[in-house]
N, C-alpha and C positions, 0 to 999 in steps of 0.2 A: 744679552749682548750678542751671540750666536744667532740670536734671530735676526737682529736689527742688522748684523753683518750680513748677513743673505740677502735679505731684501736689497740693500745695496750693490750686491753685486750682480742681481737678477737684472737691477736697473740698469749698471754700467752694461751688463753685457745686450741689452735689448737697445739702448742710445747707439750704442756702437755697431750693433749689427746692422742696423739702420742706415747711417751713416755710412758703413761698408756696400749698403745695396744701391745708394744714391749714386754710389761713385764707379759702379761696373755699368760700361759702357765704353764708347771710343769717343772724345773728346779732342779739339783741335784748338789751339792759341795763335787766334789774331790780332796780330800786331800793328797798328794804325799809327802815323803819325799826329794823331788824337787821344790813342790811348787802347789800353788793352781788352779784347771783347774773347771771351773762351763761352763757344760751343759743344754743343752734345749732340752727334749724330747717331739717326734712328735706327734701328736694327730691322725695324720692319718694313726701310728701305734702300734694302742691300745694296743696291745696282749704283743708287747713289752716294752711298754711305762709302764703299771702298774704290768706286770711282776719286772721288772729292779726296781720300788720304791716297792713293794714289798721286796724285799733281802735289799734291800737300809735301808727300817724300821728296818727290822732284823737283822739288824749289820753284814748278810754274807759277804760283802765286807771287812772288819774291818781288818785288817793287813795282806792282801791278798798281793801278789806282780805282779809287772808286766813281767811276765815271761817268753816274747818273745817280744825282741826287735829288730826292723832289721832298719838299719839305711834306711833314704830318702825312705821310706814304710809305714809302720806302728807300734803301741805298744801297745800290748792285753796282757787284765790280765781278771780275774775271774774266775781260778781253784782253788778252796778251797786246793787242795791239797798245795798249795805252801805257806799256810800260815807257817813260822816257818821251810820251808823244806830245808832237811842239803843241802849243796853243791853238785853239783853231781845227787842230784834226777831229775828225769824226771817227767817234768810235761808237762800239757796240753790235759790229759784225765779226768780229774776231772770236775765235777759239782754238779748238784742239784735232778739228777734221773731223767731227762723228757726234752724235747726237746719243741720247739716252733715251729707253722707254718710261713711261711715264708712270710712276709708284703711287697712286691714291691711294693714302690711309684715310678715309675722309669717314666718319666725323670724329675718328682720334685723335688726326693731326691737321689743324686748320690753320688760317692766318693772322692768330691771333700776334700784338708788339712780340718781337723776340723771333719770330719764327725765321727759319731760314731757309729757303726756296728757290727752284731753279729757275731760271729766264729760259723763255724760248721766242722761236719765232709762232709770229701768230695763226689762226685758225685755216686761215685762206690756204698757208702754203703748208698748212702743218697740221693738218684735221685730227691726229691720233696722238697732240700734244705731247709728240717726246721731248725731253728738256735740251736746254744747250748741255753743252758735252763740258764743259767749265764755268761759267754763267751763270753768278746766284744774286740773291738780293736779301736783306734784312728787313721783315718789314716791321715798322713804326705805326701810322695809321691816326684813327682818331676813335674817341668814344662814341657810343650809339646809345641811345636811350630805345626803351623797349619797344615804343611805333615807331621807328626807324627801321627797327628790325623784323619787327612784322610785316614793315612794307618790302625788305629784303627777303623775305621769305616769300609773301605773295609773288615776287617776281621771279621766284628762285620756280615756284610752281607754274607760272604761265609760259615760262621759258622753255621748261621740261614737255610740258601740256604738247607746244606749239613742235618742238621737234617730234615728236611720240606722232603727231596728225600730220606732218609732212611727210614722215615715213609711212605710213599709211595712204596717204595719197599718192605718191610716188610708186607704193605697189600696185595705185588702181589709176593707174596715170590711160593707158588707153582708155577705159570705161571711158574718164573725164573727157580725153579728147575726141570721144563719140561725140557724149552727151551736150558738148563745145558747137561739133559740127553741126549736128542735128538741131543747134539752137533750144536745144531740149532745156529751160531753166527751172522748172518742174522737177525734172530729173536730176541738176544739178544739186540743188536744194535739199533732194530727197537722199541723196548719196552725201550733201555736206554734215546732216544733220547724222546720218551711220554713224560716218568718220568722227563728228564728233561723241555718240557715245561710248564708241571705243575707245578712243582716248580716254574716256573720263574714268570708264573704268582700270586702264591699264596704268595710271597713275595714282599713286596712294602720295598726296599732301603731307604726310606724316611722316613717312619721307625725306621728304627735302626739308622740313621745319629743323629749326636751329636744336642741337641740344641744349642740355641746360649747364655744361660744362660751357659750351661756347657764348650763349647769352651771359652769363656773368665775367667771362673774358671779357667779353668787346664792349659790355657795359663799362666793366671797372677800369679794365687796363687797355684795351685800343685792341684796332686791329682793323685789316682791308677784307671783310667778308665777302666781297663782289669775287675774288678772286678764288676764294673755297672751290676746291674739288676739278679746278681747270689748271692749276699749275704744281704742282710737287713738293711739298714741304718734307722737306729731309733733315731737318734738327731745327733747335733752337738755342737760343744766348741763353747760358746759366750763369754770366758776369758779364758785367760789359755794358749792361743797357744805357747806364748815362753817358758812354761813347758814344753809344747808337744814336742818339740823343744829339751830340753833339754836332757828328757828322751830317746827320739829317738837317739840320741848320748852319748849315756853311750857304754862306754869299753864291749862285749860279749864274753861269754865262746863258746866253739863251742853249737850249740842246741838254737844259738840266747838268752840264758838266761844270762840276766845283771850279769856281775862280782859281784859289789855290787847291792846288794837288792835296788828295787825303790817300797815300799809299798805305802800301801794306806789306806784311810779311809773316807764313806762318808757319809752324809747327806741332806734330802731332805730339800732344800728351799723352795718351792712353788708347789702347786699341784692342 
C-alpha cells in the first residue's frame, strides 16, 4: 500500500509540475467580438514582448479593429486609426510614432497557424525590417505537402545565393564598370563566373532548408512560410484558434477590411 501510495504521488507531483512550467511565461487575453483568443508572448523577444503589454496596460488596443483580413493567410489589427473609423477610410498607416528592431528567433520561432507577428512597412523603405511599433497579425495560412516545401526551400536558397553575389559584385562594382567600358565581355564572364564561386561557397543550403519541427507544422497545421525570418514572430495563440478561424472568414470590402467590424479588447493575464 505504502508503495502504490508513492508512485502516486511521484505522478501527481510530475503532471503538475508540468503543467506549472507550461503556464510561466507572460500571456495576454484577446477579446474580439468573435470570441476569445489568449496568447503567449516569447521571452526571447523582449523588445516586443514588453512593448505589446506595455499598450496592452494602456488600453491602446481597446476598441481597435481588425482591419485587414484576407482569408487562409492572416488577420492584423493594431492601427489606432481604425478605432470608430467610418466605412470607407483607409487604414493601416496608423500607430504609436516609432518603430521596433526586428527580433529573429528563426528557425525556433516561424509562421507556423497561431503565430503572432509584427507588421511593418516594406523592404524598399524599411531594409533592416524593424517592426511597426503596435501592428501585428495572426497568421492562419494553408497546408503544404512536402514538394511544396522543397520548392520553398529552393527558393529560400537562390534568394539567399542571389543577395550574397550582388553584394559581391557591388564590392567589385568599379572592376565591372572597367570591364563595361572596355567592352571586355571575356572579362566580364571571367569575373562573373569568381563571383559566382564565391557565392556558392559562402552559402551553406542546409541552412536555409526547413527544419523538421517546421515541415511537420506547415504540413499538419498551416502556416505562411514565404514570410520566415523577414517579419518578427513574438508569440502565439494557446486558445482561441477557432476564432482565428472565424475571423479569417468574415465577408471583405475590397482593401481586405472586414464588412462588419471585428473589434477588440485586451488584457494582460500573466507577466
Amino acid at each position: 500500500m505504502k508503495k502504490i501510495f508513492f508512485t502516486f504521488i511521484l505522478i501527481f507531483i510530475m503532471v503538475n509540475s508540468g503543467k506549472a512550467e507550461d503556464q510561466k511565461g507572460t500571456f495576454i487575453l484577446i477579446q474580439t467580438s468573435l470570441g476569445d483568443i489568449k496568447v503567449k508572448l516569447y521571452d526571447e523577444t523582449p523588445l516586443h514582448r514588453d512593448n505589446f503589454v506595455k499598450l496592452v496596460e494602456e488600453g491602446f488596443y481597446n476598441e481597435l479593429q481588425f482591419h485587414r483580413v484576407i482569408k487562409n493567410f492572416m488577420v492584423q489589427g493594431g492601427d489606432p486609426e481604425s478605432k470608430n473609423a467610418p466605412d470607407g477610410a483607409q487604414l493601416g498607416a496608423g500607430g504609436p510614432g516609432y518603430t521596433i528592431p526586428a527580433e529573429f528567433v528563426y528557425p525556433l520561432y516561424f509562421h507556423k497557424r497561431g503565430a503572432l507577428s509584427a507588421a511593418r512597412q516594406g523592404d524598399q523603405v524599411n531594409p533592416e525590417k524593424n517592426s511597426s511599433g503596435s501592428q501585428f497579425y495572426i497568421v492562419w495560412g494553408t497546408r503544404y505537402t512536402d514538394a511544396q516545401l522543397d520548392d520553398f526551400e529552393q527558393n529560400l536558397i537562390n534568394k539567399e545565393m542571389q543577395k550574397v553575389f550582388n553584394e559581391l559584385a557591388k564590392e567589385r562594382q568599379e572592376e565591372i564598370q572597367a570591364l563595361y567600358a572596355a567592352q571586355d565581355q571575356e572579362g566580364l564572364n571571367k569575373l562573373q563566373q569568381e563571383l559566382i564561386r564565391i557565392t556558392e561557397s559562402k552559402v551553406n543550403p542546409e541552412v536555409v532548408k526547413f527544419t523538421p519541427e517546421q515541415r511537420e507544422a506547415y504540413k499538419n497545421l498551416g502556416g505562411t512560410p514565404h514570410l520566415d525570418n523577414d517579419y518578427t514572430v513574438f508569440g502565439e495563440v494557446i486558445e482561441g484558434l477557432d476564432v482565428v478561424e472565424k475571423i479569417q472568414s468574415v465577408e471583405t470590402n475590397p482593401g481586405d477590411r472586414p464588412k462588419e467590424p471585428v473589434t477588440m479588447k485586451m488584457s494582460v493575464l500573466q507577466k
